[in-house]
C-alpha positions as CSV (number, residue, x, y, z in Angstrom):
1,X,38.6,-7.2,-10.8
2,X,39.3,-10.7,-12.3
3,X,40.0,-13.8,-10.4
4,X,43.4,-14.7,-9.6
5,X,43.6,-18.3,-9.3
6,X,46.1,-18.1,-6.9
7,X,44.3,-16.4,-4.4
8,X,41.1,-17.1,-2.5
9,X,37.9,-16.1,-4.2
10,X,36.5,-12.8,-3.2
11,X,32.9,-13.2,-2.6
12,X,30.7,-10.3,-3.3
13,X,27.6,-10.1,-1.3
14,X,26.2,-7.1,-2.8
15,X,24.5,-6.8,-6.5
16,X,25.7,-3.4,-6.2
17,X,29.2,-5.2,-6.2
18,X,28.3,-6.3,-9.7
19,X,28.0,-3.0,-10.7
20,X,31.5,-1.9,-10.0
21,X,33.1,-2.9,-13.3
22,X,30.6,-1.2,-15.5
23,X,31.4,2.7,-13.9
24,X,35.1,3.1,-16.2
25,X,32.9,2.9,-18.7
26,X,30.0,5.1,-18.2
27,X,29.6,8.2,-20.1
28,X,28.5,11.4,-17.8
29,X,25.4,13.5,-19.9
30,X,23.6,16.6,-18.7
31,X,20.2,16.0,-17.3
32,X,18.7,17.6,-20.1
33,X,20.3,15.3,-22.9
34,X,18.5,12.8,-20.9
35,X,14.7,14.8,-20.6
36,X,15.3,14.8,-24.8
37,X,16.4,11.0,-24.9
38,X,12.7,10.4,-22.5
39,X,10.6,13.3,-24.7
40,X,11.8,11.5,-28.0
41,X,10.6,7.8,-26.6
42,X,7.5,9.1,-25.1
43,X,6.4,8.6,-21.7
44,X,6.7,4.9,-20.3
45,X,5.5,2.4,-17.9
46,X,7.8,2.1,-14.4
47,X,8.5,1.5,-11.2
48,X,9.3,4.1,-8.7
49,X,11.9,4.2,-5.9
50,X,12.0,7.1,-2.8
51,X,14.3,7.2,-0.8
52,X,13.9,8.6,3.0
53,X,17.7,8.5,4.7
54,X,16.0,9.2,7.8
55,X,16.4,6.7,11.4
56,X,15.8,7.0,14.6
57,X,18.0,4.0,15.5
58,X,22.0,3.5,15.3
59,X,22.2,0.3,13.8
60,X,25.5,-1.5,14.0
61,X,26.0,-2.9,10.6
62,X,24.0,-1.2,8.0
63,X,25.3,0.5,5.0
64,X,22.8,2.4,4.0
65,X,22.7,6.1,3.0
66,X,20.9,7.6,6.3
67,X,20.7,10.0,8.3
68,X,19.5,10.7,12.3
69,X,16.3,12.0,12.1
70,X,16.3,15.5,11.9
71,X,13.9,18.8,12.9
72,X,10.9,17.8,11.3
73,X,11.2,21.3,9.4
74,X,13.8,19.8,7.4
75,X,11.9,16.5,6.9
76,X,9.2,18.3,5.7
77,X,11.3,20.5,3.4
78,X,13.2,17.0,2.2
79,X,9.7,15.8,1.2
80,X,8.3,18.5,-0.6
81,X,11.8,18.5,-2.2
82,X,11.4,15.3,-3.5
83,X,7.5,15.9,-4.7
84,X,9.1,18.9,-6.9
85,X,11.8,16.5,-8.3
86,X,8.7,14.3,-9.1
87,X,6.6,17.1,-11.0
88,X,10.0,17.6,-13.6
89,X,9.4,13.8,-14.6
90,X,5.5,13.9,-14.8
91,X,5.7,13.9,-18.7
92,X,8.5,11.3,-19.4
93,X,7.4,8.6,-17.0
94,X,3.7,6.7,-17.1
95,X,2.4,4.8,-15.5
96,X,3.6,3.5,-12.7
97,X,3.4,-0.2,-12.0
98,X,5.2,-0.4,-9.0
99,X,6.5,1.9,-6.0
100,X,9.3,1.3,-3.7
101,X,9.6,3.8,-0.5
102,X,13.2,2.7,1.0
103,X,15.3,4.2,3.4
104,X,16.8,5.0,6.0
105,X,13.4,4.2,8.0
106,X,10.9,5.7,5.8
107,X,8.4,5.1,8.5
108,X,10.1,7.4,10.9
109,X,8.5,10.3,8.8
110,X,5.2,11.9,11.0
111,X,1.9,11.0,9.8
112,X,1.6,14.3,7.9
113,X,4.6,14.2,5.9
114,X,3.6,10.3,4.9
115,X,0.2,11.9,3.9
116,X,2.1,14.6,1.9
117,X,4.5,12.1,-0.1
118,X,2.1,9.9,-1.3
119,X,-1.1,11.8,-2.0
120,X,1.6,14.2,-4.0
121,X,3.2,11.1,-6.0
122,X,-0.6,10.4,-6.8
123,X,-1.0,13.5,-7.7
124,X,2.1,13.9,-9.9
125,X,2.1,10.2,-11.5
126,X,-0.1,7.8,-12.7
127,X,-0.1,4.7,-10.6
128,X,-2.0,1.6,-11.5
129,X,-5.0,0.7,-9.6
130,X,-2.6,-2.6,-9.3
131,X,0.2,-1.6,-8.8
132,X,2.8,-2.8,-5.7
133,X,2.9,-0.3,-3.2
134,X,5.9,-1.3,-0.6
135,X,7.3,0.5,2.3
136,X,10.1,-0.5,4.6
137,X,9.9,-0.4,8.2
138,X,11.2,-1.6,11.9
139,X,9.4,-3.5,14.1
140,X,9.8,-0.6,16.6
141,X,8.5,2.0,14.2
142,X,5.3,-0.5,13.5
143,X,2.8,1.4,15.7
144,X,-1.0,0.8,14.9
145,X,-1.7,4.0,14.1
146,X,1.2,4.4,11.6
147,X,-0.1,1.0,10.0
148,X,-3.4,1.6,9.5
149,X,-2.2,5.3,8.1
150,X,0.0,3.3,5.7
151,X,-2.8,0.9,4.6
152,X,-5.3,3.9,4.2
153,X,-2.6,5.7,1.9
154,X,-2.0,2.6,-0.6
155,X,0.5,0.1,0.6
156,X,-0.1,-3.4,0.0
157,X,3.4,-4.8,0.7
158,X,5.0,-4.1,3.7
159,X,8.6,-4.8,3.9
160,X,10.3,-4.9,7.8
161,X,13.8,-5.2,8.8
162,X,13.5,-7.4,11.5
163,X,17.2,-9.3,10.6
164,X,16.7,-11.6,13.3
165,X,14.3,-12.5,16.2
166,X,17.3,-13.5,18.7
167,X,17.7,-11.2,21.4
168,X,21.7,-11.2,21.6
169,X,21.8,-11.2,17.8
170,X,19.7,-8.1,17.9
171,X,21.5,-6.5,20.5
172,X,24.9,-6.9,18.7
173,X,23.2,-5.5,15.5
174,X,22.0,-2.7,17.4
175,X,18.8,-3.7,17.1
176,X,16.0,-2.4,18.9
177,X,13.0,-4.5,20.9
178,X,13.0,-8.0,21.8
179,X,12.0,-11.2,19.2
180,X,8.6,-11.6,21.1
181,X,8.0,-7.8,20.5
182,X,8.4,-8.2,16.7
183,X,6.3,-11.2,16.6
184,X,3.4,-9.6,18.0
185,X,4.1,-6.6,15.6
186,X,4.2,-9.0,12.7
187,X,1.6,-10.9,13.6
188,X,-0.8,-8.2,13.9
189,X,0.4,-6.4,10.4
190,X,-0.1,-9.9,8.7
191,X,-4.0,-8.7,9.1
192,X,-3.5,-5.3,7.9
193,X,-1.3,-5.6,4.7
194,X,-2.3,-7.7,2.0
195,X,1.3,-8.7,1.7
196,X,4.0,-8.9,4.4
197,X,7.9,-9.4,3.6
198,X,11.2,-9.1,6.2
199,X,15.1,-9.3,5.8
200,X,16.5,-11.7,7.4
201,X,20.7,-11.7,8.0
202,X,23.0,-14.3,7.9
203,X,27.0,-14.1,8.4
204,X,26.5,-12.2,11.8
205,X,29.1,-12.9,14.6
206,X,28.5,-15.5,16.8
207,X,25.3,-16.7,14.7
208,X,24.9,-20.8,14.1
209,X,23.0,-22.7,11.5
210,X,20.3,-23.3,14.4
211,X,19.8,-19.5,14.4
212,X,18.7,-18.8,11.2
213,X,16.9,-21.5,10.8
214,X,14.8,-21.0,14.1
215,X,14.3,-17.2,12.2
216,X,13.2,-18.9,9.3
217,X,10.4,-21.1,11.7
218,X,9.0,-18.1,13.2
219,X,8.7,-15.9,9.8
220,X,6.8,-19.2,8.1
221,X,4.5,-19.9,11.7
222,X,3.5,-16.2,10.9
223,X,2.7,-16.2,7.4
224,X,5.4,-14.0,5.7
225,X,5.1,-13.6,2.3
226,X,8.4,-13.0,1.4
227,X,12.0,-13.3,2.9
228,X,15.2,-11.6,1.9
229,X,18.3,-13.7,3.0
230,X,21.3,-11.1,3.5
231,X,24.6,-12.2,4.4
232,X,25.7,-8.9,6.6
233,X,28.2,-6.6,5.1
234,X,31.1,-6.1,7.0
235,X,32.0,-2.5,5.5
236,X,34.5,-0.8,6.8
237,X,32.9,1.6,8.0
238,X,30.4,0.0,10.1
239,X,30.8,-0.4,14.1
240,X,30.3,-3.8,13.8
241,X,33.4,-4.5,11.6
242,X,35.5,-2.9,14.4
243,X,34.2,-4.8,17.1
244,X,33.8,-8.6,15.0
245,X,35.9,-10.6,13.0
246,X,33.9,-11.5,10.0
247,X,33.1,-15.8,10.5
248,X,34.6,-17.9,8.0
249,X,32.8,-18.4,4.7
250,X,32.6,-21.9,4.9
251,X,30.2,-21.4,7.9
252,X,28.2,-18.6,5.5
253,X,28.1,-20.8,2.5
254,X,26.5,-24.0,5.3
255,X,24.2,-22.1,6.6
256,X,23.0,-20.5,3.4
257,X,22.1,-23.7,2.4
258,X,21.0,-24.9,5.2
259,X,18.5,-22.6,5.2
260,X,17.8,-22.4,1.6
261,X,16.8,-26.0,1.8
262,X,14.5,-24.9,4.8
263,X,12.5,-22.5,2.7
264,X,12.6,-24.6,-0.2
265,X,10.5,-27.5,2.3
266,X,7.8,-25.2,3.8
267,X,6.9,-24.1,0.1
268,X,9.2,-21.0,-0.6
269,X,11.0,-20.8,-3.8
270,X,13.8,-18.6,-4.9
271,X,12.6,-15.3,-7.0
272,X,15.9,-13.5,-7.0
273,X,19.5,-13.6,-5.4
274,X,18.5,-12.9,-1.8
275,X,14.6,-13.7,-2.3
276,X,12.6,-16.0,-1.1
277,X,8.4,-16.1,-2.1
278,X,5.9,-18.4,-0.5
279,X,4.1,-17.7,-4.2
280,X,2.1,-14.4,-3.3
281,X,4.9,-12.2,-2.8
282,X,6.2,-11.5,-6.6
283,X,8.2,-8.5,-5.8
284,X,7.7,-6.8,-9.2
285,X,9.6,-3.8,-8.2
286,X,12.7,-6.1,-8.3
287,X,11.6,-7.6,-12.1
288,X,12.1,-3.9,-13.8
289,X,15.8,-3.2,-11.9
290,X,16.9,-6.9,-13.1
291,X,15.6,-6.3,-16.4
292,X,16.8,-3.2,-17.1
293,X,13.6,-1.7,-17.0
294,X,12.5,1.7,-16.4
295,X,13.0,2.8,-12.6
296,X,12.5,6.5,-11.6
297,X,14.5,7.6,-8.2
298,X,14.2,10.4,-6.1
299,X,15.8,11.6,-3.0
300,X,18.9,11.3,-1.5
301,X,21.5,8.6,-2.1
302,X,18.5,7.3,-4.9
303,X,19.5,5.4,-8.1
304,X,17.1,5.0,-11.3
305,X,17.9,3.1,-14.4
306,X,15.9,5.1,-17.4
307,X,16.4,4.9,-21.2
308,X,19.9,3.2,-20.7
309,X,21.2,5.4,-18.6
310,X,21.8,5.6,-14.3
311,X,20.6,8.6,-12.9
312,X,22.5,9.5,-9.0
313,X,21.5,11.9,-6.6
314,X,23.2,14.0,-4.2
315,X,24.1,11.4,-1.1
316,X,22.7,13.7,2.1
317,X,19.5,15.0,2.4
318,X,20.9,18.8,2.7
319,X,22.6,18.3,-0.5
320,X,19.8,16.9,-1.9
321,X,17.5,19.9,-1.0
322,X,20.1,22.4,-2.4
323,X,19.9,20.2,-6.0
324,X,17.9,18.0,-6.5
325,X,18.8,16.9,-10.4
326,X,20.3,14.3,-10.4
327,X,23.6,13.0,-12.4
328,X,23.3,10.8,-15.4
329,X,25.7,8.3,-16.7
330,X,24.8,6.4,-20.2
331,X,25.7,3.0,-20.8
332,X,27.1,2.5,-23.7
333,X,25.1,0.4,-26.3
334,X,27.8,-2.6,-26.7
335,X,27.8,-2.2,-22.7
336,X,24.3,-2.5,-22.3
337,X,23.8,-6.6,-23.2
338,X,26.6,-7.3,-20.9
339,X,25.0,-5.2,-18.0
340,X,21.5,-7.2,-18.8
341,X,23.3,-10.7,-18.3
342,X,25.2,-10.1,-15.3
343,X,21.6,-8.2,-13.7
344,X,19.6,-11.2,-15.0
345,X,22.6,-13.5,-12.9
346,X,19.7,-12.0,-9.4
347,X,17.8,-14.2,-10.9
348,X,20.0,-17.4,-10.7
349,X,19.5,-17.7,-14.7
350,X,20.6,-16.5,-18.0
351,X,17.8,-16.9,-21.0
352,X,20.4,-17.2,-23.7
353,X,17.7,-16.4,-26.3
354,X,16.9,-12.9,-25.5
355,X,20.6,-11.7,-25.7
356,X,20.5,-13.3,-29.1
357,X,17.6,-11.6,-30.1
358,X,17.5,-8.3,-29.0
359,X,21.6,-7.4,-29.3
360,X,23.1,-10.2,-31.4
361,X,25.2,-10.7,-28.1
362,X,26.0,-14.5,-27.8
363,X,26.6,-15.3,-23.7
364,X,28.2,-18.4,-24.3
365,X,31.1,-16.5,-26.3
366,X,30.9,-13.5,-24.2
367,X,31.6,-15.8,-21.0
368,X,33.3,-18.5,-21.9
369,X,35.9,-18.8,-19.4
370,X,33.8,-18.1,-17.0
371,X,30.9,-20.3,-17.9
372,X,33.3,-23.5,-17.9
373,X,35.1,-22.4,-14.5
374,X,31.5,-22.2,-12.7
375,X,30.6,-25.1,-14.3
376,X,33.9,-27.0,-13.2
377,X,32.8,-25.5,-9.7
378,X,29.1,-27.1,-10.1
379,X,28.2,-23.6,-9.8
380,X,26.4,-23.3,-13.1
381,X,24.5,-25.5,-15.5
382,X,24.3,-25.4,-19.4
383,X,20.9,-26.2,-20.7
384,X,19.9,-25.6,-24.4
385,X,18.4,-22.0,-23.7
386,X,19.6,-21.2,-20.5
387,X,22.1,-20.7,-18.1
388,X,21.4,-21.7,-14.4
389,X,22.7,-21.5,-11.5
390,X,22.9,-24.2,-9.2
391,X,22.6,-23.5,-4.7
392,X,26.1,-22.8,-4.7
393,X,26.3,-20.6,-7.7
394,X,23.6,-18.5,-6.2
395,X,25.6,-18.2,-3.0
396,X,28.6,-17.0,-5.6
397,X,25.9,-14.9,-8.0
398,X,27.1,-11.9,-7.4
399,X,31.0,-12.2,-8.1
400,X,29.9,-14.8,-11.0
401,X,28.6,-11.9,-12.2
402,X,31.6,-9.4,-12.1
403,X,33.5,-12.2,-13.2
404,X,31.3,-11.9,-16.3
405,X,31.7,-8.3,-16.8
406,X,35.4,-8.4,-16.4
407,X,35.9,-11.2,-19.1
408,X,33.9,-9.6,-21.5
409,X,34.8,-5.8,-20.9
410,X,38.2,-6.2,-20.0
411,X,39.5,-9.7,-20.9
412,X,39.3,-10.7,-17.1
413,X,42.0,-8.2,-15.8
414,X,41.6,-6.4,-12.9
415,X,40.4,-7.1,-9.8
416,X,37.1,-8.0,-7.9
417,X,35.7,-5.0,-5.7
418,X,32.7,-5.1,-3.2
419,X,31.3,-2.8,-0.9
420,X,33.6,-4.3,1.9
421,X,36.5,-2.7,1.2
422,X,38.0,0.9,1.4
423,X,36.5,3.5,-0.6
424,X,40.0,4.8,-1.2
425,X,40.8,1.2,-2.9
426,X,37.2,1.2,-4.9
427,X,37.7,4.4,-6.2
428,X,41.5,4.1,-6.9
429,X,41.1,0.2,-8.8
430,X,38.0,1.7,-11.2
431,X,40.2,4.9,-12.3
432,X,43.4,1.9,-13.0
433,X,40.4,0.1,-15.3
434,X,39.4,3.4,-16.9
435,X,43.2,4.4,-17.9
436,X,43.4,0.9,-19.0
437,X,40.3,0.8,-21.3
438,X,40.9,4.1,-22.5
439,X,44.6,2.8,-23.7
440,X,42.9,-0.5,-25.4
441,X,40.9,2.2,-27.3
């Protein structure tokens, strides 16, 4: 997991990549230590993540947990599922600032099972009058009647995969409906939702700089509020990574800042790694995950982050069903500053001061190699109470941050894993750390 100077730089595209080097040392608890940690804290503010694995399409390239959508008996049973999973955290999680439904295609549940999930989350939790209500969704999901059902239920941010409005882009993702299609859906949920947000991909096969730059034109002639820049994942996996030879990263890293530039010109500025507001769009559900804040998930596949600890659930939705608790891994305390440095690296910025404050954790010490190699790079900038990152660090954020971890848990050995490679060589390189660590103990 560290770099080897004599071999080309792994870039990580995925902040779940970052993650990777903290698991050898993660401590597995019973759900109930964890309900005892929460009960002696007492009950606070969050944000909420649900997770509906459910499609309708076969996308090409996406990584996703997800699942073809089923009988709707068993989407209705995965629902009310998740609504009891809920009810066991009703006393040791309020209020809720901010809810995240993600998927999957959360849309693709019926009108009655949308009504079920969140009139029961209302029920269950306390959710600010204020709070951020997102939902993802395709363009060919976007129907009016599901939108104004989703506006009468409480969303206010409406987040849509559209990746790309070019027709032969689409059809190699597996995309369905053409770019004029999705502009008339946009368009017309611009008046419904008070905010509007869509992922955009870059690092597709066959795409140019002019590509995602005419995607860019279109999402700012409508009005989005907010744009996620994803460079595709070429896991292995995927149909697409059988069928395409991933392009050259000197053609990712040009167009990333091509089109950074772009969005940096018509007004948008950079919120978090893959991010991009036009100033209305604040995201909030993104500020407590980066933070280290308090994020409750439920479903399948679903992650949370509560009381310093990461809470997994059973990957499928039949699984999930059968048992729903989920299984908690504490970070250890002298873990837990690292972990809040390389999540605050989303950002594109290190407040040195905080570290300081709360943990007596100095970054500059902590990262020191790493610091003066980014720097070197013109990666990263040194300013009296922060770190920054410059556009081509941010491109790099995400293995400047497992470089981070890696120097500070493990004296930079190892070696870099992302979601691109085999499972067999992810799981195999984090139990060589963990026999490792536990020998330097």
């Amino acid at each position: 997991m560290a770099v080897n100077s004599n071999k080309r730089r792994k870039w990580l595209k995925s902040h779940h990549d970052t993650l990777f080097p903290f698991f050898p040392l993660l401590k597995r608890k019973r759900i109930e230590w964890l309900f005892d940690r929460l009960e002696d804290k007492g009950a606070e503010k969050g944000a909420l993540y649900v997770h509906i694995p459910f499609c309708n399409g076969k996308c090409t390239f996406c990584i996703l947990t997800k699942e073809p959508l089923p009988h709707r008996s068993h989407t209705a049973n995965y629902v009310n599922a998740v609504l009891e999973e809920a009810s066991a955290w009703r006393d040791y999680f309020s209020p809720v600032e901010t809810v995240y439904i993600g998927g999957g295609t959360p849309t693709s549940l019926s009108s009655e099972e949308l009504k079920l999930l969140f009139e029961g989350l209302g029920e269950i939790f306390r959710i600010e009058k204020d709070a951020e209500i997102s939902i993802e969704t395709t363009a060919s999901e976007l129907t009016e009647a599901k939108m104004n059902l989703l506006a009468e239920l409480g969303v206010n941010r409406l987040s849509v995969g559209v990746q790309t409005f070019n027709l032969g882009l689409r059809n190699i993702l597996g995309r369905r409906g053409g770019g004029k299609e999705v502009i008339k859906k946009l368009n017309r949920a611009r008046e419904v939702f008070p905010l509007l947000t869509i992922d955009i991909l870059y690092d597709v096969p066959g795409q140019e700089n002019r590509d995602v730059i005419i995607d860019l034109q279109k999402a700012v002639g409508i009005g989005i509020d907010g744009i996620s820049l994803y460079p595709l994942i070429y896991s292995p996996k995927t149909p697409i990574t059988k069928r395409f030879k991933q392009p050259p990263i000197e053609t990712a890293m040009s167009i990333f800042e091509t089109a950074k530039n772009f969005l940096e010109d018509n007004g948008y500025s950079h919120i978090n790694i893959n991010h991009f507001t036009n100033g209305r769009d604040k995201f909030r559900y993104s500020t407590y995950f980066n933070n280290l804040g308090n994020v409750l998930g439920l479903g399948a596949g679903a992650t949370g982050f509560l009381a310093d600890c990461f809470v997994k659930h059973q990957s499928t939705s039949e699984k999930y069903i059968r048992d729903r608790a989920g299984n908690v891994f504490n970070v250890p305390a002298n873990v837990i500053p690292v972990l809040w440095c390389v999540s605050q690296i989303q950002y594109g910025k290190i407040d040195i001061e905080t570290p300081r404050r709360r943990w007596d954790f100095e970054p500059l010490e902590a990262f020191a190699t790493t610091i003066e190699r980014c720097v070197d790079n013109e990666e990263m900038i040194v300013r009296k109470n922060v770190i920054e990152l410059t556009t081509k660090g941010i491109f790099w954020a995400n293995t400047i941050g497992a470089e981070m971890a890696l120097e500070c848990l493990y004296n930079g050995i190892g070696e870099l894993m992302s979601l691109e490679d085999k499972l067999s060589k992810i799981a195999k390189e984090i139990m060589l750390v963990k026999i490792r660590s536990r020998k330097d103990i």
